[in-house]
VOGU-3710 file (C-alpha; in Angstrom, 3 decimals, decimal comma):
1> xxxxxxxxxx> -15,310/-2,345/6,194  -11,779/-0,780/6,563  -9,092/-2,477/7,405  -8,278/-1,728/11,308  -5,402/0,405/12,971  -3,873/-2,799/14,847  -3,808/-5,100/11,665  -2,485/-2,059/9,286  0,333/-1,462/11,725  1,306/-5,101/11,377
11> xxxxxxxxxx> 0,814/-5,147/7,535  3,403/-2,412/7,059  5,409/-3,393/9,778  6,618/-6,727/7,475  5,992/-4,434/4,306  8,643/-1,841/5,129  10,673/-4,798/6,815  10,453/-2,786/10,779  10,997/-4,361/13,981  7,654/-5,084/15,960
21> xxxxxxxxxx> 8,967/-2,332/18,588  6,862/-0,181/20,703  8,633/2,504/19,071  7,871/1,429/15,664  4,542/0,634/16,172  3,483/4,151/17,434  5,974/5,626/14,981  3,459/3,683/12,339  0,178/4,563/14,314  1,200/8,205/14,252
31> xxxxxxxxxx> 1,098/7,715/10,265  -2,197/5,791/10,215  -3,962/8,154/12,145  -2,368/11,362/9,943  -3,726/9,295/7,043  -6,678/7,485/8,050  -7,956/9,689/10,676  -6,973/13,361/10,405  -8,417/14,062/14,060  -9,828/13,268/17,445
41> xxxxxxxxxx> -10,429/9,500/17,037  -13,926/10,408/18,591  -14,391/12,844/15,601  -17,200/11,747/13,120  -14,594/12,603/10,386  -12,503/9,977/11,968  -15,053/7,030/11,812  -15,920/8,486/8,092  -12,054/8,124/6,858  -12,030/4,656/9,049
51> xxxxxxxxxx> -14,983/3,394/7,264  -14,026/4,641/3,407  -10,527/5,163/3,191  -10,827/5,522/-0,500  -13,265/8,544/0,051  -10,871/10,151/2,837  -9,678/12,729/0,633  -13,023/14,431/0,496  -12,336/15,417/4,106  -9,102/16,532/3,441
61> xxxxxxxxxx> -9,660/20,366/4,556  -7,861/21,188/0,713  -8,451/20,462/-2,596  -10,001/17,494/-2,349  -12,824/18,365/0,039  -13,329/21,501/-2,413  -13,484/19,163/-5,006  -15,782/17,149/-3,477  -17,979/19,637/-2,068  -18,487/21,643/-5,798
71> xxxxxxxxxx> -19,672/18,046/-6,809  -21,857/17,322/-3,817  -22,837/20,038/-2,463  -25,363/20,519/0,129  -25,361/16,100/0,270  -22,233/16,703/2,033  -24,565/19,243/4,570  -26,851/16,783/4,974  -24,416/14,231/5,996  -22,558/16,634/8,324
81> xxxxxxxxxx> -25,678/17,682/10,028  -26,418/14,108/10,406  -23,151/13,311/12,073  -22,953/16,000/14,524  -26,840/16,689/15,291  -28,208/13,162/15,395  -30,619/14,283/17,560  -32,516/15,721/15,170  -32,753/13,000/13,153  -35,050/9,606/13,842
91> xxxxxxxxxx> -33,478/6,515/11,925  -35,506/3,863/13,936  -38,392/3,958/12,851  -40,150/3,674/9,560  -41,785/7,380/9,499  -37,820/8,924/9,977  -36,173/6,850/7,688  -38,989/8,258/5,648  -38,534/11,560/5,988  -34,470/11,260/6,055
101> xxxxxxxxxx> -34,444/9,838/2,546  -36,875/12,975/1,490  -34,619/15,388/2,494  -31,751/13,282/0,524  -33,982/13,356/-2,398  -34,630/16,937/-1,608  -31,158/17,438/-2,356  -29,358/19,525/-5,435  -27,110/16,490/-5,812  -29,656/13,679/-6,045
111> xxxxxxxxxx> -31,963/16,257/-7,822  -29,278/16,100/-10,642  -28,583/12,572/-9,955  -32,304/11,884/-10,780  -32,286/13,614/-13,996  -29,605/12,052/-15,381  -31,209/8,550/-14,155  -34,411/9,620/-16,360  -32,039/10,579/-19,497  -30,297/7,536/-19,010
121> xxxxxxxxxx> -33,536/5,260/-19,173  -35,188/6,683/-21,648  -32,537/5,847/-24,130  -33,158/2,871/-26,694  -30,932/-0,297/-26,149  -28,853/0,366/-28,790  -27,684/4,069/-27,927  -27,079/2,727/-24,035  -24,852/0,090/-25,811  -22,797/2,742/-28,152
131> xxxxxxxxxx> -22,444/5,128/-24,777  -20,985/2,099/-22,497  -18,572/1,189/-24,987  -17,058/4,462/-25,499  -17,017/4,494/-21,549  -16,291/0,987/-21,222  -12,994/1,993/-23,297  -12,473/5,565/-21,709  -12,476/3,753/-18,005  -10,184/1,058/-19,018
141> xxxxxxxxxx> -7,389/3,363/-20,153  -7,460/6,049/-17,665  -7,267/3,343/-14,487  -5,242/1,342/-16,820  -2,961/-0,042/-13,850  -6,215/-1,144/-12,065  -6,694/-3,576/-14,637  -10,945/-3,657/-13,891  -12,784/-7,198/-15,173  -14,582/-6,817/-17,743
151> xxxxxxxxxx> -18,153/-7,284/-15,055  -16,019/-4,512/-13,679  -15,730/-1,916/-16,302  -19,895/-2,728/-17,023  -20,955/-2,065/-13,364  -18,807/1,089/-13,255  -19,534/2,258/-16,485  -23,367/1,581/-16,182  -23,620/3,279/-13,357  -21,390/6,566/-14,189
161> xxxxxxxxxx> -23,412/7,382/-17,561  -27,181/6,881/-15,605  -25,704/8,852/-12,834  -24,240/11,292/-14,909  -20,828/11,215/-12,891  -18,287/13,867/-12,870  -14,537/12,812/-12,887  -14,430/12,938/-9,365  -17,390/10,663/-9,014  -15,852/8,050/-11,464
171> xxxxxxxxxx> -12,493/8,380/-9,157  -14,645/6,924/-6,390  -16,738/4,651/-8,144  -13,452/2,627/-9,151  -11,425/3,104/-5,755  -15,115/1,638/-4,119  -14,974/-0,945/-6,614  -11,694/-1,775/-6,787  -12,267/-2,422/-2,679  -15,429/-4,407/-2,985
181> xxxxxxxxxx> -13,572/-7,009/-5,152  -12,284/-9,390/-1,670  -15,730/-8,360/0,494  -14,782/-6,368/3,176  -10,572/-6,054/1,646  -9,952/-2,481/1,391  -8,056/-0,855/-1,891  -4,675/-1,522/0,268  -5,708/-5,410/-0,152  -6,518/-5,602/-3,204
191> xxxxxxxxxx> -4,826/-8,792/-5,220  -3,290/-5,956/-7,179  -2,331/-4,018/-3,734  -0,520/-7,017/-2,494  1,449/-7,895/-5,745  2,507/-4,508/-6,311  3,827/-4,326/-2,713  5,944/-7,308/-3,146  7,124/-6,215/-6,212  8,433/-2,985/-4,404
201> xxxxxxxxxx> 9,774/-4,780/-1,464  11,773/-6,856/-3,884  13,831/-3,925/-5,234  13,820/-2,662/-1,265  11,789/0,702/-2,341  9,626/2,459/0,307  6,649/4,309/-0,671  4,257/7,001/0,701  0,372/5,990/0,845  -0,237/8,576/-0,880
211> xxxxxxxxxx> 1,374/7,292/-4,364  1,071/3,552/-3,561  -3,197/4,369/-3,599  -2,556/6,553/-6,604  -0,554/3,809/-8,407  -3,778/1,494/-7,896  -6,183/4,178/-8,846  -4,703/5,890/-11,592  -4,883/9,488/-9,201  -2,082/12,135/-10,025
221> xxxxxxxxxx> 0,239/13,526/-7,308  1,575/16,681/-7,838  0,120/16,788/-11,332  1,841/13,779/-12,133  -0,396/10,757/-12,645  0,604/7,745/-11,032  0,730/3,781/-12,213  2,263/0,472/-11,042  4,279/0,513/-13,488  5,770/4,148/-12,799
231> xxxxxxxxxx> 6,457/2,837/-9,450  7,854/0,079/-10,090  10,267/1,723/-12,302  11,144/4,401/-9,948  12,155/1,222/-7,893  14,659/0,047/-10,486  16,128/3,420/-11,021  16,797/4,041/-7,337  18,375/0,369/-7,058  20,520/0,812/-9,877
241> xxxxxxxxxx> 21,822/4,053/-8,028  22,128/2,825/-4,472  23,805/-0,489/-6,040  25,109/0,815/-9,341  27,795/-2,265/-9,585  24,599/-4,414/-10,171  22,710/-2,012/-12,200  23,290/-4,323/-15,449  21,513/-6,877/-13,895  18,614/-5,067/-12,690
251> xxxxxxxxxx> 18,433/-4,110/-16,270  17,920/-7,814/-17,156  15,305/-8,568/-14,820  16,664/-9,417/-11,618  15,355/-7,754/-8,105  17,122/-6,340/-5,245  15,813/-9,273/-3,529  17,226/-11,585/-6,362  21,090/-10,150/-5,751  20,829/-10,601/-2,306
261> xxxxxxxxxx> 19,903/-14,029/-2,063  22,952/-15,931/-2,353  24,171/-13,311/0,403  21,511/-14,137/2,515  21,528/-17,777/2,222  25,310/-17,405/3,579  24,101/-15,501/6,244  22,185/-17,761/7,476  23,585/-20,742/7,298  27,388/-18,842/9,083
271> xxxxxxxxxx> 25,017/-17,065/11,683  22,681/-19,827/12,098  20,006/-17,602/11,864  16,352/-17,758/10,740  15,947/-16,414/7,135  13,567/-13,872/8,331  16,424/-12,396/10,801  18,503/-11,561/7,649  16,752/-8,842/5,805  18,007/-5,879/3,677
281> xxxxxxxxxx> 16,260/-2,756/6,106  19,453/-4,005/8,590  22,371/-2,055/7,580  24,554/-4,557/8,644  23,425/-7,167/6,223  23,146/-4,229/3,362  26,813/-4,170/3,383  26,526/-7,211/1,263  25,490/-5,945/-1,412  26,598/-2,178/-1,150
291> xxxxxxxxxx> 30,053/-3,111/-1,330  33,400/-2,380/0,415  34,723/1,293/0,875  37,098/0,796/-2,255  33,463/-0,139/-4,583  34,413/-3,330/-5,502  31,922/-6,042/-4,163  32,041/-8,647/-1,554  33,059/-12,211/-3,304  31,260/-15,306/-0,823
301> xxxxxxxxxx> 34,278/-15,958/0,652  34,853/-12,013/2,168  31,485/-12,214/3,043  32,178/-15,342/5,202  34,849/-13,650/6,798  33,137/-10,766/7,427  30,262/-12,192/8,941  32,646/-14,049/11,275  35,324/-10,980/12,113  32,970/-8,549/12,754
311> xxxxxxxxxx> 31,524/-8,536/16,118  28,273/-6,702/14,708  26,897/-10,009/13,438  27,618/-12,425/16,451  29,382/-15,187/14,819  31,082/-15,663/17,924  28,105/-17,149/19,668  26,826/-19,622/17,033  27,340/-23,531/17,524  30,093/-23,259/14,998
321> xxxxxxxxxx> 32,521/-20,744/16,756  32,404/-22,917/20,123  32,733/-25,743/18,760  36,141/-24,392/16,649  37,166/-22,668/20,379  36,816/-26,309/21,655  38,527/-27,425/19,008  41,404/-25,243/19,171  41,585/-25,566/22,990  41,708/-29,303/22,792
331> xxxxxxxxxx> 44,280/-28,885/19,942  46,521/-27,016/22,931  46,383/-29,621/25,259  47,242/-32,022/23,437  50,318/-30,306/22,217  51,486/-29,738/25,626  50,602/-33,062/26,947  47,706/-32,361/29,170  45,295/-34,296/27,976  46,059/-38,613/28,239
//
């Protein structure tokens, strides 16, 4: 089951480090329905992209639907027909589920599919074994970044060579597979999903859906193909030139994240705030780390100050700055004898 429009809007929300606003959230439901949905939300292409994400591409309207259609042809009629005439079909009862699964059969697509099936079992045990090893291999270093189990690689492989799949096919096969690993998780949470979006959050690096589902399934994007890893290094390069004084360190390991910390911690503790107020997708707080207008960078002490001179952060209404105003004012009295 795909994951739903309510619980993706909060997911990226915290991901992209957004305010829960009303304007946010419809600014992010806009971009689930462009992505997820592609139409009327009472469309039956709608509650096909809603229900396999990682086969929305097929209904795409551009190369992917082509390349989906030259693969499964009239299946995809069938399926079509079945979505927007259901009238004509009977799927509760035994003698229509009957005859829907001979007219899937009846198909050019399973027709093939069946052939290869018979190929595929008539083979001894030790030419099946030779063929998913060379697959085994092939699948393992094309979705590389995926990193598939080894039960993984078997099931796909297994069922690629007896089905005879096309590169298209195999694209699905792992997407499918890589979203069946959690139950009902979709590819966007995926154990591998999740740690490569903290990864990118940590260097502060925003990313389409489009290459963050490539990176997990190997796909290319404008004829480039995508990995974690590329990502994740197009993360470091952009946070090396947004914060170039701190490029060295990047190079050595550290995150965005990691150079903002001690930043942050002062934050927090001068603003009294709670550590999830203080995050880099503020501006105000990104001027920690960006620098001051000359380039040189904020030492802990200027950062104090500035968190307490400029009005921007509120300083002014923590515990701290009454208590100093009481302070001062009692200082005052004193000093001119009003208080006994």
């Amino acid at each position: 089951m795909a994951i739903g429009r309510d619980q993706w809007i909060k997911e990226q929300l915290a991901a992209e480090g957004m305010r829960d606003t009303a304007a946010n959230r419809t600014k992010l439901g806009k971009r689930y329905d462009k992505t997820y949905v592609g139409g009327s939300r009472s469309d039956w292409r709608t509650y096909f992209k809603l229900q396999f994400p990682q086969l929305a591409d097929m209904l795409d309207g551009a190369d992917g639907e082509k390349n989906a259609r030259a693969v499964f042809g009239d299946l995809i009629d069938l399926f079509i027909e079945v979505a927007t005439k259901p009238e004509n079909f009977d799927l509760t009862s035994d003698a229509g589920v009957d005859a829907f699964i001979r007219r899937v059969k009846s198909t050019q697509y399973a027709i093939k599919t069946t052939e290869s099936q018979a190929r595929w079992d008539a083979l001894d045990t030790a030419e099946k074994e030779r063929q998913l090893q060379t697959t085994r291999r092939s699948i393992a270093t094309t979705f590389a970044s995926s990193q598939l189990t080894t039960t993984e690689l078997n099931d796909i492989a297994t069922v690629a060579i007896r089905n005879g799949y096309s590169e298209l096919e195999l694209k699905y096969a792992v997407a499918t597979k890589l979203g069946q690993r959690a139950g009902d998780r979709t590819l966007f949470e995926t154990d591998e999903a999740n740690k490569l979006r903290s990864t990118l959050r940590a260097y502060n690096y925003n990313v389409s859906d489009e290459l963050f589902s490539a990176a997990l399934t190997g796909d290319e994007v404008n004829g480039v193909p995508q990995s974690a890893e590329l990502l994740i290094s197009k993360a470091k390069n952009k946070a090396k030139l947004d914060l170039p004084a701190y490029a060295q360190y990047i190079d050595q390991g550290f995150t965005v994240d990691d150079i903002f910390e001690p930043f942050k911690d002062l934050a927090v503790k001068t603003l009294e705030l709670n550590p999830i107020e203080v995050q880099l997708s503020d501006d105000k707080f990104m001027r920690a780390i960006k620098g001051k207008p000359d380039g040189t960078q904020y030492s802990g002490n200027e950062w104090i100050q500035m968190l307490k001179t400029d009005p921007n952060y509120g300083w002014q209404y923590t515990n701290q700055a009454n208590q100093q105003v009481s302070s001062v004012v009692s200082t005052l009295e004193r000093a001119f004898g009003l208080m006994r």
